[in-house]
N, C-alpha and C positions, 0 to 999 in steps of 0.2 A: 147366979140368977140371970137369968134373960129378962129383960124387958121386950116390949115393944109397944108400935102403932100402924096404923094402918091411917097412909095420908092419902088424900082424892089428887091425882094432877090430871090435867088434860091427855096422859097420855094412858088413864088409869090409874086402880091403885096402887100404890108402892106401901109396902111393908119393910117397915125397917126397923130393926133390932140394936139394942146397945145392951153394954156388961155392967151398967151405973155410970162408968164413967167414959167413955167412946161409943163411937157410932160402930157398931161392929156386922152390918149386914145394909143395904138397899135391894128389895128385888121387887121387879115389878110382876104384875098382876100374870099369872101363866109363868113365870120365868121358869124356863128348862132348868133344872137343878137346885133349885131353889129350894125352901126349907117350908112346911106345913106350920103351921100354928100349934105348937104343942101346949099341952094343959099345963106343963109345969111352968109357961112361962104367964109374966102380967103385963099387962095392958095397965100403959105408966104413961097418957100422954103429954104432960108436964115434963120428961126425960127429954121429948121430943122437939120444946119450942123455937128451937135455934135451928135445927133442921127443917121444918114444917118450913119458918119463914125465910130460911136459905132459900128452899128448893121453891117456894112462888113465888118469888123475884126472879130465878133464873128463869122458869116458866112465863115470867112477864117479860123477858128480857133484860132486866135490871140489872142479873148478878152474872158476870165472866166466873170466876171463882168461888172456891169454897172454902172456908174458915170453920174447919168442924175438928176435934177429937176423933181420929179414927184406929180402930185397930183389928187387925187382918188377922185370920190363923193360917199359912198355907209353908210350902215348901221355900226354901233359899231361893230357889229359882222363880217361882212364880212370884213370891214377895218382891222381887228385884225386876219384871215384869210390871208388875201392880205400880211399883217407883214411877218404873219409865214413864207411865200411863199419865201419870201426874205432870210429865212435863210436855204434855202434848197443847198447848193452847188452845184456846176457845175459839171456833170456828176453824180450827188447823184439824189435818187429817193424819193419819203415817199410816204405813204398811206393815202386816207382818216381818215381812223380810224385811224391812228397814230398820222395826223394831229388833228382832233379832242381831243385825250389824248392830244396832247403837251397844247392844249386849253383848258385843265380841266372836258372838260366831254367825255367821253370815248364813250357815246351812237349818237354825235349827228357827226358820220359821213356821213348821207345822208343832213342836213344840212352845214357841211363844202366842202362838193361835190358842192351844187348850190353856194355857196359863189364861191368857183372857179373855177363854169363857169361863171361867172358874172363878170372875172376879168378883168378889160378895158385894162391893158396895159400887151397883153401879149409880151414871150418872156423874157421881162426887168423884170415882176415879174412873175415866174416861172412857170405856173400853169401846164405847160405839162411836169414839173418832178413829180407828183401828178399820182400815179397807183393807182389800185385797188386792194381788197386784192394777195394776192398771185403775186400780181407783175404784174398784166392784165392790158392790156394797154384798157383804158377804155375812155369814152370821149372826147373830145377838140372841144372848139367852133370852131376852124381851120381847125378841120377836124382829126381822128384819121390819116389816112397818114402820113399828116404834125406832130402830136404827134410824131411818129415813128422815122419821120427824123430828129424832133431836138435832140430827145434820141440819136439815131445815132453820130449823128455830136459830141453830148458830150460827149461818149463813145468812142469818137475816129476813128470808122464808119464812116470816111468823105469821102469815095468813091462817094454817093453822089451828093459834095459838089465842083467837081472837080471844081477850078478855072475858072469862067467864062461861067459855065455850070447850067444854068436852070436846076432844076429837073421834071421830066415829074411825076405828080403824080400818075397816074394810073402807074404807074410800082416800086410803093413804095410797092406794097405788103409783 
């Protein structure tokens, strides 16, 4: 069985899924590759309470980290990707290619690029502190915007993020 909910953040909605017992999906409102709302699944948001109030303290700025049950379906490679993703710190950035070196091959950064875009649970595991060479803000199934604004937020850029203020994305430029 899938669960899910659909939580409101300033950056939109985020839809996130669990198997009962893990968080098994975050994607935001439009995400590229993202999953539709299927009828066989339920709308449980009690599964949700630990998430919901995770994810609006990091939006308040309260929370660096996340303390959730997660569990991934994907390739050897990409799960081992999805790791790395994990040890990128709050307000810290890395590169494809750099990620790829941490992963032993230095050439297979346009491979560790799709591993994370293909990452189910974003936000909780990092994938929009992920640049491009030189620091280019490059990608996000979220939408580069929303890239922009969670940099933001972690950088302490929480203008924003004012309390109880929707973000309007067209004027994330």
């Amino acid at each position: 069985m899938v669960y899910y909910e659909l939580i409101p953040s300033p950056i939109g909605q985020l839809l996130v899924t669990s198997d009962g017992e893990s968080l098994t999906g975050l994607y935001l409102e439009n995400h590229q590759g993202g999953p539709s709302i299927s009828p066989e699944w339920k709308c449980d948001p009690a599964k949700f309470s630990a998430a919901r109030e995770q994810l609006d303290g990091y939006f308040a700025g309260r929370r660096k980290e996340f303390d959730l049950p997660i569990s991934v379906t994907g390739t050897k490679f990409q799960k081992a990707v999805w790791k790395e993703l994990l040890t990128i710190p709050y307000g810290g950035t890395e590169t494809y290619g750099g990620l790829a070196r941490r992963l032993g091959d230095p050439k297979a950064s346009r491979a560790v690029g799709t591993a994370v875009g293909r990452n189910p649970i974003s936000i909780i595991v990092p994938c929009h502190r992920v640049l491009g060479t030189g620091g280019a803000i490059t990608g996000y199934a979220g939408g580069v915007d929303r890239k922009r604004a969670l940099l933001d937020l972690e950088s302490g850029s929480r203008s924003m993020f004012e309390e109880g203020k929707e973000v309007a994305l067209g004027s994330l430029q």
